[in-house]
Biopython code that builds the backbone (N, CA, C, O; Angstrom):
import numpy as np
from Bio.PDB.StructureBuilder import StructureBuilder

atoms = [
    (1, "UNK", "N", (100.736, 83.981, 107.542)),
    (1, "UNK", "CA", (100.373, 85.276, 107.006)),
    (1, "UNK", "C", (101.058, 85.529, 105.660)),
    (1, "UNK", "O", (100.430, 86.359, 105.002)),
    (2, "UNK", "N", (102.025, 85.120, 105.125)),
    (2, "UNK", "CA", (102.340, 85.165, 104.147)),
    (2, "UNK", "C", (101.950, 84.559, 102.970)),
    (2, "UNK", "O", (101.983, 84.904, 101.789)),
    (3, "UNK", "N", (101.460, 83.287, 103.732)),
    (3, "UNK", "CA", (101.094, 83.090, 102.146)),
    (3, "UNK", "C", (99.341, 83.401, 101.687)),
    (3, "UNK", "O", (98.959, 82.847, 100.656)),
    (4, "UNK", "N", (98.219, 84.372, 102.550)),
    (4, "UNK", "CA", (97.422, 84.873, 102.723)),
    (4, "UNK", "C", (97.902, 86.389, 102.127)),
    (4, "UNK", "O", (96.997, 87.121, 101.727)),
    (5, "UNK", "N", (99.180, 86.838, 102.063)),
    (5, "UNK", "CA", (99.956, 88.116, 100.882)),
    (5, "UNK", "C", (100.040, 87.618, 100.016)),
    (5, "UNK", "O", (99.474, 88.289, 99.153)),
    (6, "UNK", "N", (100.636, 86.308, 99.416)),
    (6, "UNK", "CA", (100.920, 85.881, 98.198)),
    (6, "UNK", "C", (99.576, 85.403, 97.367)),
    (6, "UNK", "O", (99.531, 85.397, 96.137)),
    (7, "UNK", "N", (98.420, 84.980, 98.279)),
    (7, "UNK", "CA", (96.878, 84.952, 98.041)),
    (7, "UNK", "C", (96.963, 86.214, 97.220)),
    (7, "UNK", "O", (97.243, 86.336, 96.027)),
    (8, "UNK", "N", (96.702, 87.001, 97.998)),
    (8, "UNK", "CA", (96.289, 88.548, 97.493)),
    (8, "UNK", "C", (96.792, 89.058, 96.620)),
    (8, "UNK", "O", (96.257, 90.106, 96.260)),
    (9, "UNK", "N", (97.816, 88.677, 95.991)),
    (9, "UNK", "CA", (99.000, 89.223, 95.397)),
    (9, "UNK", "C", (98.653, 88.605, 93.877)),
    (9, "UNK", "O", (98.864, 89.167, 92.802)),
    (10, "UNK", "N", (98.147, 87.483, 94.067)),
    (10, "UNK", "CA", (97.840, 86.180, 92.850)),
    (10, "UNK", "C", (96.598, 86.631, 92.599)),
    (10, "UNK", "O", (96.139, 86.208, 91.538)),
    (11, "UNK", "N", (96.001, 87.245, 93.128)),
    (11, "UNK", "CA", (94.865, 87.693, 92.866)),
    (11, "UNK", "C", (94.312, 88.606, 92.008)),
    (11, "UNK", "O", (93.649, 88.634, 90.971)),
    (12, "UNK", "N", (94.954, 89.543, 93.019)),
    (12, "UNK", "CA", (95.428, 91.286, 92.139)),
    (12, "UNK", "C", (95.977, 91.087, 90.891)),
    (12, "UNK", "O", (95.415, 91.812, 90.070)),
    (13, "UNK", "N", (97.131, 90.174, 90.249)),
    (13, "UNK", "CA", (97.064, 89.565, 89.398)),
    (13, "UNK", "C", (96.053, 89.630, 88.102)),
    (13, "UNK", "O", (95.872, 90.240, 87.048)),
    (14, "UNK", "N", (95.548, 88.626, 88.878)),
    (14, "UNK", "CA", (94.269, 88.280, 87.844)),
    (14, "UNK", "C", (93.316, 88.960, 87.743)),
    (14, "UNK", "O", (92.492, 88.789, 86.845)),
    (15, "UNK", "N", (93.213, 89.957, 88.718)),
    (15, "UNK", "CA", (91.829, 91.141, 88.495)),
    (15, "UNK", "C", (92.577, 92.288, 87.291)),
    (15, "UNK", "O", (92.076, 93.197, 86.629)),
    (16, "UNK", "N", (93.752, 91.842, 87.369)),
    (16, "UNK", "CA", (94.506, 93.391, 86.219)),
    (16, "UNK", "C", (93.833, 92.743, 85.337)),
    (16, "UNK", "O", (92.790, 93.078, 84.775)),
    (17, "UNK", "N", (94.592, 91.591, 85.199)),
    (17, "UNK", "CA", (94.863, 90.750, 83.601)),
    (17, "UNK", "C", (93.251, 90.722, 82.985)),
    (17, "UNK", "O", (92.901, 91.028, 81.845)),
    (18, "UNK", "N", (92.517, 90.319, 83.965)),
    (18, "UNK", "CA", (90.749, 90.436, 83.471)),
    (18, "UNK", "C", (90.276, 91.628, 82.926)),
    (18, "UNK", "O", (89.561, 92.018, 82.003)),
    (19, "UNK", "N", (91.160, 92.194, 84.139)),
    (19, "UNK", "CA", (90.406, 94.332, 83.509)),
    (19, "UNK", "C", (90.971, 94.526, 82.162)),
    (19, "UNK", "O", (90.297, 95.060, 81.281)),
    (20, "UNK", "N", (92.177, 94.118, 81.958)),
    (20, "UNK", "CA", (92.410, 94.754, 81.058)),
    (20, "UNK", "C", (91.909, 94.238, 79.344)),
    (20, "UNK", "O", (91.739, 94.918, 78.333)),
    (21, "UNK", "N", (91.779, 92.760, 79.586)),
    (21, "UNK", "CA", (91.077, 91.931, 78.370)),
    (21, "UNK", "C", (89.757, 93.025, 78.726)),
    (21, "UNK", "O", (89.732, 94.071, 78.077)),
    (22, "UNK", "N", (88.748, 92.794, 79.680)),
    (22, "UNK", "CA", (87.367, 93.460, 79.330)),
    (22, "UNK", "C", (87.862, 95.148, 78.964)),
    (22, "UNK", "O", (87.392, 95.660, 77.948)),
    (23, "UNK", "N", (88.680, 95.836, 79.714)),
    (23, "UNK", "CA", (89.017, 97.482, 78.777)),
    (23, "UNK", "C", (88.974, 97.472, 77.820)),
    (23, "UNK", "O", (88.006, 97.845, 77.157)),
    (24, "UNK", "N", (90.298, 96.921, 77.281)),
    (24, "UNK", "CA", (90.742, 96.813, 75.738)),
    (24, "UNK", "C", (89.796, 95.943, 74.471)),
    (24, "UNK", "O", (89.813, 95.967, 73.240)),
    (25, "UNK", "N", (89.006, 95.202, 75.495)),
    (25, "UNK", "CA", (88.081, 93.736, 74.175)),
    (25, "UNK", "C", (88.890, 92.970, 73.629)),
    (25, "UNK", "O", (88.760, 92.829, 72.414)),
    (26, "UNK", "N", (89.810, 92.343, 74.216)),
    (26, "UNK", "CA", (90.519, 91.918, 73.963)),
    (26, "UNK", "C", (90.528, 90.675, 73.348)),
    (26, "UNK", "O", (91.371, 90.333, 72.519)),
    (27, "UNK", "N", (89.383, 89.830, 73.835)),
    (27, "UNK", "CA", (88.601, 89.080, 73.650)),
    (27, "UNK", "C", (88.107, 89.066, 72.476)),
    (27, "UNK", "O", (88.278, 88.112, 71.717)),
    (28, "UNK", "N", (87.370, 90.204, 72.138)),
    (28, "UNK", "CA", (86.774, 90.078, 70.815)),
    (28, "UNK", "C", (87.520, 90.592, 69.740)),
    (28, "UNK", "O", (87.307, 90.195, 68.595)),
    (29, "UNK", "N", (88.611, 91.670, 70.070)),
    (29, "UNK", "CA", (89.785, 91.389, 68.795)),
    (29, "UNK", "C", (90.555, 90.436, 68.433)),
    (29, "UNK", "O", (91.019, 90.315, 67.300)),
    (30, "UNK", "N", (90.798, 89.501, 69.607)),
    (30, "UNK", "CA", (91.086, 88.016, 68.982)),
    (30, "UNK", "C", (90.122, 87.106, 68.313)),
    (30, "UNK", "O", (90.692, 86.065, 67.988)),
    (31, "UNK", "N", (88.899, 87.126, 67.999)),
    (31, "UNK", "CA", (88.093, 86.589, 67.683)),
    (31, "UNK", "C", (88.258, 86.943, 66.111)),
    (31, "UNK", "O", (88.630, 86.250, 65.164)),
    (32, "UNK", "N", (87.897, 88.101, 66.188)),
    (32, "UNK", "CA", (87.635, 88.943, 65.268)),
    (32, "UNK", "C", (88.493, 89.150, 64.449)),
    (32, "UNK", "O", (87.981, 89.302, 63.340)),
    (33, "UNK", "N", (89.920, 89.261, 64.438)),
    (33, "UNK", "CA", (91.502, 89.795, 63.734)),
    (33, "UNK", "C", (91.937, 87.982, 63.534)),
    (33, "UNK", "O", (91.995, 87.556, 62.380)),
    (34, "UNK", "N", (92.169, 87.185, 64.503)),
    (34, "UNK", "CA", (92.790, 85.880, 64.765)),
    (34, "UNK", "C", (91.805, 84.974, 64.057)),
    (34, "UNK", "O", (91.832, 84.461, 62.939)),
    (35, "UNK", "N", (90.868, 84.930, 65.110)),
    (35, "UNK", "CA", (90.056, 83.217, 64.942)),
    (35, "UNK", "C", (89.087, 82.931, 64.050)),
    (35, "UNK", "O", (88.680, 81.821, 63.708)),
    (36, "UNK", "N", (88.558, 84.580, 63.502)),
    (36, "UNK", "CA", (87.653, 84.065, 62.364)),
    (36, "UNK", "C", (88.037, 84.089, 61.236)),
    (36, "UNK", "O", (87.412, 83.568, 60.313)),
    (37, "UNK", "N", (89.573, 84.942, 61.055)),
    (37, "UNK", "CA", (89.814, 84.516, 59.623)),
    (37, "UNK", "C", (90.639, 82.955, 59.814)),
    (37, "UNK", "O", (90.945, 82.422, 58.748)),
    (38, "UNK", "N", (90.876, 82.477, 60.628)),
    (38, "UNK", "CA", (91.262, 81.374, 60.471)),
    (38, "UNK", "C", (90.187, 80.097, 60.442)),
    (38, "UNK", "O", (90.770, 79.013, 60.471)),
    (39, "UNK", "N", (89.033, 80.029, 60.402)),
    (39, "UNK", "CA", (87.827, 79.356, 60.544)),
    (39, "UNK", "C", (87.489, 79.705, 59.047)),
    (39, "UNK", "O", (87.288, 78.801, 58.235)),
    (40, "UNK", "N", (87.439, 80.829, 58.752)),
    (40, "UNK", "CA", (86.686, 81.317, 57.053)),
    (40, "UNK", "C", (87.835, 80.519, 56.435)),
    (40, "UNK", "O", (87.409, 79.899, 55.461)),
    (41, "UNK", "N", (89.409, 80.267, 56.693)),
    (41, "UNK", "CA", (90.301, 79.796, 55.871)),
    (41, "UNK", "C", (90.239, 78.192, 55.610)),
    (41, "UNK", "O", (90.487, 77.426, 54.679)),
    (42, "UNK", "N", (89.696, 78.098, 57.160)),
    (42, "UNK", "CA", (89.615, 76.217, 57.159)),
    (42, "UNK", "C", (88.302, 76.236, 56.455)),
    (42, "UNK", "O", (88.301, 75.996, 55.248)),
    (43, "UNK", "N", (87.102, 76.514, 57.114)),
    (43, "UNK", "CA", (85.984, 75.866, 56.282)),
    (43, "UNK", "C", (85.223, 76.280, 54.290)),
    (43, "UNK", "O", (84.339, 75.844, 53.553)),
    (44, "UNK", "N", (86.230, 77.280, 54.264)),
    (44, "UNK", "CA", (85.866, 77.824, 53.019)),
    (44, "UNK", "C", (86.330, 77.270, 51.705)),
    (44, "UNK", "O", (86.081, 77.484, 50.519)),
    (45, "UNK", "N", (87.353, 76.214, 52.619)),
    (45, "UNK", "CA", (88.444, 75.462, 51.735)),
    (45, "UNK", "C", (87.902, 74.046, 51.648)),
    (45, "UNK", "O", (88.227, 73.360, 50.679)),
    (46, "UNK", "N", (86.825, 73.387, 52.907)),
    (46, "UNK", "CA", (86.843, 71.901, 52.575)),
    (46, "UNK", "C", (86.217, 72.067, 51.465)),
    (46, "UNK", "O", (85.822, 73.094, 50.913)),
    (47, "UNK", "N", (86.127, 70.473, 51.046)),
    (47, "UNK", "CA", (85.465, 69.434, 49.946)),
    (47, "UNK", "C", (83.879, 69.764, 50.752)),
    (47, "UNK", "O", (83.772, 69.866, 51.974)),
    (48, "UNK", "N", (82.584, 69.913, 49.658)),
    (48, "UNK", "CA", (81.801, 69.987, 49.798)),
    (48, "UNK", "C", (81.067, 69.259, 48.713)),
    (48, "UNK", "O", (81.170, 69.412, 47.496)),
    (49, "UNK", "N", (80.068, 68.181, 49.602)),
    (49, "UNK", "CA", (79.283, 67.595, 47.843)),
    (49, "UNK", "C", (78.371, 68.764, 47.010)),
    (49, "UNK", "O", (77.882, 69.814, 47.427)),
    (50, "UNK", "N", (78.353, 68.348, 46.103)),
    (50, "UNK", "CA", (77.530, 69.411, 45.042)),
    (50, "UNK", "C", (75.724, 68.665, 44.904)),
    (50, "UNK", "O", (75.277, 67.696, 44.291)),
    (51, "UNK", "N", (75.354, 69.284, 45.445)),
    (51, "UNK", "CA", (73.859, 69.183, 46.203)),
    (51, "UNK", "C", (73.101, 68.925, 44.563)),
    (51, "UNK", "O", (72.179, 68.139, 44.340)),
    (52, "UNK", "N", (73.726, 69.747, 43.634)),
    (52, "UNK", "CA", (72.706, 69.882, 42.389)),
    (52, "UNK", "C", (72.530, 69.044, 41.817)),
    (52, "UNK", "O", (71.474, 68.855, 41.214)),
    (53, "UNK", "N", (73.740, 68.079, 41.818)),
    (53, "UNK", "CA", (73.445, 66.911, 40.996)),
    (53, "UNK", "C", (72.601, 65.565, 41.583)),
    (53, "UNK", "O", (72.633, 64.485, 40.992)),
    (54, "UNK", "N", (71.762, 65.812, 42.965)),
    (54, "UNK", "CA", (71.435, 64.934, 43.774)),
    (54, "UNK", "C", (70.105, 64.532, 42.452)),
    (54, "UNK", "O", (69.543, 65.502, 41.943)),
    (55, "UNK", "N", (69.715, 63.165, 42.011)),
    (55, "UNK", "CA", (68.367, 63.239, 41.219)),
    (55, "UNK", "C", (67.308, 63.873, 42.234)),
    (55, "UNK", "O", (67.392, 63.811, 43.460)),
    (56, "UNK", "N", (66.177, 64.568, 41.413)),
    (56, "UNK", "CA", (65.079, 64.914, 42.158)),
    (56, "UNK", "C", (64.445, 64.286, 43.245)),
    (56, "UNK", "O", (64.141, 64.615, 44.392)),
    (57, "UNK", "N", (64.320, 63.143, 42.443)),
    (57, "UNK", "CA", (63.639, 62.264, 43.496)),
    (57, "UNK", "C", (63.508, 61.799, 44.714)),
    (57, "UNK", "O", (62.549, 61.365, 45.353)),
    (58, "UNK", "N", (64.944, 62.004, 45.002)),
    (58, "UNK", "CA", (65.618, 62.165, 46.725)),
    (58, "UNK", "C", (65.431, 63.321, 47.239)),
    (58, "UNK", "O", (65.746, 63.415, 48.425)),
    (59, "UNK", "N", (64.960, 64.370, 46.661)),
    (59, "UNK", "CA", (64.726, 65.502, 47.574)),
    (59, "UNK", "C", (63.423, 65.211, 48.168)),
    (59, "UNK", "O", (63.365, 65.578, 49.342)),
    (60, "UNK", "N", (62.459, 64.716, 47.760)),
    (60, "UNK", "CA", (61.065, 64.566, 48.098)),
    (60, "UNK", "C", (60.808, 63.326, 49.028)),
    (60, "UNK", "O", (59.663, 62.936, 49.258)),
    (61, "UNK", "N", (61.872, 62.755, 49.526)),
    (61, "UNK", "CA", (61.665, 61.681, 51.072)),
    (61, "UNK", "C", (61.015, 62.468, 51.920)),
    (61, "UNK", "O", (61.451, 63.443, 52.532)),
    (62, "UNK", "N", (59.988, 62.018, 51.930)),
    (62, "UNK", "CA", (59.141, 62.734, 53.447)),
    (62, "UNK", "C", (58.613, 61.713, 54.047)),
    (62, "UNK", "O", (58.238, 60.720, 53.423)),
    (63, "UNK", "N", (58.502, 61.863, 55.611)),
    (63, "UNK", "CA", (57.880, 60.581, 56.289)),
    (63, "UNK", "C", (56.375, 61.725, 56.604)),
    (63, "UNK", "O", (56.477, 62.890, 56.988)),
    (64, "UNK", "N", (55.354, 61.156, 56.380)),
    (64, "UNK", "CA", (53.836, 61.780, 56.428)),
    (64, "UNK", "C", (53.894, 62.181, 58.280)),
    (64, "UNK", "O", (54.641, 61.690, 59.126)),
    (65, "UNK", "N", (53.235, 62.825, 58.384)),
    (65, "UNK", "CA", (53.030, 63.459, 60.315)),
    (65, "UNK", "C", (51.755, 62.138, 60.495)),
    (65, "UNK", "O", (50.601, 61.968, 60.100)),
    (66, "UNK", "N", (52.569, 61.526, 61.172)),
    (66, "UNK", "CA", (51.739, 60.792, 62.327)),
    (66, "UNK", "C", (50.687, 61.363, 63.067)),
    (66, "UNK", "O", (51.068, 62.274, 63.802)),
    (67, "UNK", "N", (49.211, 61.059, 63.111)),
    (67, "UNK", "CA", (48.268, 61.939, 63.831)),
    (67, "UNK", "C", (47.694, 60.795, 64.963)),
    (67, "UNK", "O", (46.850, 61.122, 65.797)),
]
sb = StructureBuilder()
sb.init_structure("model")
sb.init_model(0)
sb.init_chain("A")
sb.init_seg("    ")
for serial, (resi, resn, name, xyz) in enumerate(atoms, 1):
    if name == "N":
        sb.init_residue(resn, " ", resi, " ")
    sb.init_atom(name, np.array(xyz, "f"), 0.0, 1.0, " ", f" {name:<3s}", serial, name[0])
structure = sb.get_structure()
C-alpha cells in the first residue's frame, strides 16, 4: 500500500507541473522569448550561396511531364 501512495503522490506531481505549463503557456513563452530568438540567431547568420549569380541557363532545367 505504500508504494500505491507514493504512485499517487508521483502523480499529483505531474498533474501540477502539467497544469501549470498549460495555465501559464509556458510552453509557448519558451518558444517564443527562448527558442526563436535563438533559431533567428543561428540561421540568420549562416553562409548562404548568392542565387543571383547562378548563369541563366541553369534556371531553365526542366525534365518535360511524361504522358
Amino acid at each position: 500500500m505504500k508504494i500505491f501512495g507514493k504512485i499517487i503522490k508521483i502523480l499529483a506531481l505531474v498533474y501540477a507541473a502539467l497544469f501549470a505549463v498549460f495555465y501559464f503557456d509556458l510552453d509557448g513563452k519558451f518558444l517564443y522569448y527562448i527558442w526563436e530568438p535563438l533559431m533567428i540567431k543561428r540561421f540568420d547568420n549562416m553562409k548562404r550561396e548568392d542565387n543571383t549569380k547562378m548563369p541563366y541557363e541553369m534556371k531553365d532545367v526542366l525534365t518535360p511531364d511524361k504522358e
